[in-house]
N, C-alpha and C positions, 0 to 999 in steps of 0.2 A: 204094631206095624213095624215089624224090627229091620224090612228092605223095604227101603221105597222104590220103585221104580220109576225113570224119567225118561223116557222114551217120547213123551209129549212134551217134554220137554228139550230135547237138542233137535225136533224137527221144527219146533217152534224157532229154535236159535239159528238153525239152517233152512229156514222158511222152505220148508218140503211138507206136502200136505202126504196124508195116507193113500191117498191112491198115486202117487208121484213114488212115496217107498215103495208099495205094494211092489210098483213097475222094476223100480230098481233093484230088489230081493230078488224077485221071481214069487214072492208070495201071494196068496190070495187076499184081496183087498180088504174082506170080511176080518181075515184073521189080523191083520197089522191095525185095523181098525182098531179093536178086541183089545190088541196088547196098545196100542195108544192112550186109550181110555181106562187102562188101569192105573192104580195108586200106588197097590203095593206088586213084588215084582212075582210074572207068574210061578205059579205052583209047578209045573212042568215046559219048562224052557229048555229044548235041544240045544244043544254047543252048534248046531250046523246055524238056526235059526238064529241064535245071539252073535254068529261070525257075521251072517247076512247082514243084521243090521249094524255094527260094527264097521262093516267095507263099507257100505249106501252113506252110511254118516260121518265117517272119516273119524270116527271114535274108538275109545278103549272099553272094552266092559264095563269097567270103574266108573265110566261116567253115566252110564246107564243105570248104575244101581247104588243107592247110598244106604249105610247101614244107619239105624238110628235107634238108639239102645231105649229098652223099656226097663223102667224102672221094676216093674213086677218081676223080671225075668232075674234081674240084679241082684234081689233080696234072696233069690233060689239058689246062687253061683254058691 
């Protein structure tokens, strides 16, 4: 799990539920849902969708996404 994603977590610190972003992206509730309830960060994330949430939360991408180095990967370097 080499990015984590925290997306539930700064709406958590912004006490903004998923259909509160949904409203304030313009995204479909389903989808902010989707990406709330993931761990690691999605597989195909648009720049337009990571701006969205980014302006809705008053955050930088960085905070959205923490790197957290696998040792297996390390041994490979």
């Amino acid at each position: 799990m080499p990015i984590k994603w925290r997306l539930a977590v700064l709406m958590a610190d912004r006490e903004v539920d998923y259909k509160q972003l949904a409203e304030m992206t313009q995204m479909h509730h389903v989808t902010v849902s989707k990406h709330k309830n993931m761990r690691v960060m999605p597989e195909r994330l648009e720049r337009a969708t990571l701006e969205k949430y980014c302006k809705a939360l008053n955050c930088q991408p960085g905070e959205l996404m923490v790197y957290i180095p696998d040792s297996k990967s390390d041994d490979q370097i």
